[in-house]
Biotite code that builds the C-alpha atoms (Angstrom):
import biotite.structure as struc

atoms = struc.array([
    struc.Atom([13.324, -44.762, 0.422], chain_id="A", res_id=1, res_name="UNK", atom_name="CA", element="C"),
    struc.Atom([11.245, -43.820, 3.660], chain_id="A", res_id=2, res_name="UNK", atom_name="CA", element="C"),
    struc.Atom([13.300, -44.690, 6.926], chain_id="A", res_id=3, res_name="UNK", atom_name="CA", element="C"),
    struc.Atom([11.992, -44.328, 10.853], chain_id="A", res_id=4, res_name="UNK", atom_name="CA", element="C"),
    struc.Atom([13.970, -41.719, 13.173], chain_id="A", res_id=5, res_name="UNK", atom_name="CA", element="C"),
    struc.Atom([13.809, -42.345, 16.627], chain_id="A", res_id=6, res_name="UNK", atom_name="CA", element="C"),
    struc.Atom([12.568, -39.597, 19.026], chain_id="A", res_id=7, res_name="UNK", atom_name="CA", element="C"),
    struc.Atom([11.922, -39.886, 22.470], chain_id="A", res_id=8, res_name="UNK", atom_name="CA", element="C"),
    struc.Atom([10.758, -43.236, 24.465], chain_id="A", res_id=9, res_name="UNK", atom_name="CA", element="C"),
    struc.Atom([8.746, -43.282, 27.719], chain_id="A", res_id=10, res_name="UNK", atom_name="CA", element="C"),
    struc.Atom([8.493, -46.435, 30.341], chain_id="A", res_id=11, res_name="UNK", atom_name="CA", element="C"),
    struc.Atom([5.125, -46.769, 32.097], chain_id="A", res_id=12, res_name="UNK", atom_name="CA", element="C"),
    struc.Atom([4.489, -48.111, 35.301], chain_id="A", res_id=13, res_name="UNK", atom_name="CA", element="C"),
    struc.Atom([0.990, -49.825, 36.104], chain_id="A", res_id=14, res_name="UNK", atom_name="CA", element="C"),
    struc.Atom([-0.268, -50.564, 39.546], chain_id="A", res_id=15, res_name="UNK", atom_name="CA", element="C"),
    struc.Atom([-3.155, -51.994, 40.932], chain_id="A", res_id=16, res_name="UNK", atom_name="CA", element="C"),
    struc.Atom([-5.812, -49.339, 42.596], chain_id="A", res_id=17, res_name="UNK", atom_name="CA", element="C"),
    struc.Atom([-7.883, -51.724, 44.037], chain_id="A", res_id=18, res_name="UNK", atom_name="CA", element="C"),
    struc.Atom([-11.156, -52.121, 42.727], chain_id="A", res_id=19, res_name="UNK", atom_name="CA", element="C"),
    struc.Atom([-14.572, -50.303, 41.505], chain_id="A", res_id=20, res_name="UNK", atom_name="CA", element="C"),
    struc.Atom([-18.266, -51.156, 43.231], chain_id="A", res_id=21, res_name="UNK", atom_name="CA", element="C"),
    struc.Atom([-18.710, -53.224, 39.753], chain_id="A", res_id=22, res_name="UNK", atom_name="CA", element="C"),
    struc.Atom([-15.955, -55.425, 40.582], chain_id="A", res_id=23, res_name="UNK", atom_name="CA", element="C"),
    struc.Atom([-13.121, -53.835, 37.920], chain_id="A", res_id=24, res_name="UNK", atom_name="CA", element="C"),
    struc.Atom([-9.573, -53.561, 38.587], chain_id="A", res_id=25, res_name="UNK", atom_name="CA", element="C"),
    struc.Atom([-8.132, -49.273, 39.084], chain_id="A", res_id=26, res_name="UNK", atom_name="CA", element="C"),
    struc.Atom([-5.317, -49.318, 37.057], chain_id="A", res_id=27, res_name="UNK", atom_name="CA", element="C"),
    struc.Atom([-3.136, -46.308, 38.260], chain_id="A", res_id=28, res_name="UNK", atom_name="CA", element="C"),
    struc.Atom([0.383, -45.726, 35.975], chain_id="A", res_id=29, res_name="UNK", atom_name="CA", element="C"),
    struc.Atom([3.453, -43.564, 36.179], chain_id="A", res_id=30, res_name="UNK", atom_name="CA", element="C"),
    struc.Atom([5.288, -42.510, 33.664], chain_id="A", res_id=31, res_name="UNK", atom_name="CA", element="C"),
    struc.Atom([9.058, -41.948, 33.476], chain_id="A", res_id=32, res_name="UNK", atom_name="CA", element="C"),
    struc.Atom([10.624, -39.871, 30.137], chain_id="A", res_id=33, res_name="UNK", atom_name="CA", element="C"),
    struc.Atom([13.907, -39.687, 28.408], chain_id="A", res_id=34, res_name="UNK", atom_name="CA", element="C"),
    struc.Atom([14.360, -43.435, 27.888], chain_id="A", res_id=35, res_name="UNK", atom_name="CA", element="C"),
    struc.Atom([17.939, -44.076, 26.030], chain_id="A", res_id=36, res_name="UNK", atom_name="CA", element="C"),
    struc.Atom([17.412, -45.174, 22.589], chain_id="A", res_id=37, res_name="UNK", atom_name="CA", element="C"),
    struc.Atom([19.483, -48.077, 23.196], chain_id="A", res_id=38, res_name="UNK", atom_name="CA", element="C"),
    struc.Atom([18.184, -49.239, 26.675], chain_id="A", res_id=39, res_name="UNK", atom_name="CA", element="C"),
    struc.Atom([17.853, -53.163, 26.570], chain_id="A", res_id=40, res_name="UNK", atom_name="CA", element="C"),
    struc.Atom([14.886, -54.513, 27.900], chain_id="A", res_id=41, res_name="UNK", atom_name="CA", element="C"),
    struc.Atom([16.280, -56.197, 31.084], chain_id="A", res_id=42, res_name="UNK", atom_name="CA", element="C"),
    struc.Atom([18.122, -52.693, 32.280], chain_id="A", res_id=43, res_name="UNK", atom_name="CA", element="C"),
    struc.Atom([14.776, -50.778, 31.793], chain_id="A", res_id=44, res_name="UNK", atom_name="CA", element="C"),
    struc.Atom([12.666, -53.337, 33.306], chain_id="A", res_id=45, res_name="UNK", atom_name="CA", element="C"),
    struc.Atom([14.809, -53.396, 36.023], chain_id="A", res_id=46, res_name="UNK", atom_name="CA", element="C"),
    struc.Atom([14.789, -49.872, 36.867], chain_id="A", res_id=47, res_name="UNK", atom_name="CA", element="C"),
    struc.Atom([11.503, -49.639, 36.218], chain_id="A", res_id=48, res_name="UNK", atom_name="CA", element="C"),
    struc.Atom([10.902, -52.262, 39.278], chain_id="A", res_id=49, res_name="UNK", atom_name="CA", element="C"),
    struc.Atom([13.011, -50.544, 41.144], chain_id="A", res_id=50, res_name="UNK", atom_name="CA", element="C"),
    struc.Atom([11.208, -47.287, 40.562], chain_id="A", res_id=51, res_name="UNK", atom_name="CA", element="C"),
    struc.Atom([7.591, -48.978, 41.182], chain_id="A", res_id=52, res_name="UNK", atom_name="CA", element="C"),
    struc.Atom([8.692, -50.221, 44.959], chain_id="A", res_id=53, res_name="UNK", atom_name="CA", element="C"),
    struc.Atom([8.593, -46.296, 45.637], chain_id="A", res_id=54, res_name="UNK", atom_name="CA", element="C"),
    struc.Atom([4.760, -46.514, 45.147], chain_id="A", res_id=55, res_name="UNK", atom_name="CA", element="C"),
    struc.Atom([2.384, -47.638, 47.192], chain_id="A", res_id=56, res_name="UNK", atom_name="CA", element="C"),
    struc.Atom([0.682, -50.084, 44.803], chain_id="A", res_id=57, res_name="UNK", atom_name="CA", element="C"),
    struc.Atom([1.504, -53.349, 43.962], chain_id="A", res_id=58, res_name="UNK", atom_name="CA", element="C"),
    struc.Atom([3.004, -53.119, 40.560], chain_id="A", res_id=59, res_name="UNK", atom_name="CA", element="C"),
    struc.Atom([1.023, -55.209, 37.559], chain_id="A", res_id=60, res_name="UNK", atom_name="CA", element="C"),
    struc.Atom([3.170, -53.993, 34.465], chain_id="A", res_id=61, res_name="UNK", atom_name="CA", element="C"),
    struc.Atom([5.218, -52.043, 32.637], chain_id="A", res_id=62, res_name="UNK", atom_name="CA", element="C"),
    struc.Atom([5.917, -51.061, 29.051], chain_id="A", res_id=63, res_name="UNK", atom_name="CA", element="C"),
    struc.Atom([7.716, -49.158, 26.976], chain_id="A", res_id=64, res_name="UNK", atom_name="CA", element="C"),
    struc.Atom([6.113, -46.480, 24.448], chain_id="A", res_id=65, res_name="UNK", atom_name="CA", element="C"),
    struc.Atom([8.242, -45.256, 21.818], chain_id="A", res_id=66, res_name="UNK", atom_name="CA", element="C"),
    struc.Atom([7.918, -42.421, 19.186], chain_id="A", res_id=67, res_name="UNK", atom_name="CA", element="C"),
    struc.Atom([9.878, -42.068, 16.090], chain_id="A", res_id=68, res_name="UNK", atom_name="CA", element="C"),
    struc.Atom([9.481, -40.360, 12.565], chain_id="A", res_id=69, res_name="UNK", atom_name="CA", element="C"),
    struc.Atom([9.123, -40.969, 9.262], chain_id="A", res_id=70, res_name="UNK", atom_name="CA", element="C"),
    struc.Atom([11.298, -39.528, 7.010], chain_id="A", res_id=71, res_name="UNK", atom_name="CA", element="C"),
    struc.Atom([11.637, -39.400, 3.190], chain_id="A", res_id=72, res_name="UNK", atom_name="CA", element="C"),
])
């Protein structure tokens, strides 16, 4: 039976850049490794907040990107 192995997770940061001539948003991001397997979602989107007031763009987002494994 096949089973999934955590690796490594990664929490993104994404501001707003301001705009293009053609009207479309800049998305800038920041990324921030060696997320805890375990983190709940309310610790790491709290410190990722707290990490985004460091920037100077308004912050639109954030998400966590995980990578894991599969194993046989």
């Amino acid at each position: 039976m096949a089973s999934i192995e955590f690796r490594n997770a990664v929490g993104k940061v994404y501001f707003d850049g301001g705009m293009t001539h053609d009207g479309k948003l800049i998305k800038k991001s920041k990324s921030y490794r060696g997320i805890a397997e375990g983190v709940t979602a309310d610790s790491l989107y709290i410190a990722l907040t707290q990490l985004a007031q460091l920037s100077e763009y308004p912050l639109i987002g954030a998400e966590r990107v995980e990578t894991a494994d599969i194993m046989n």
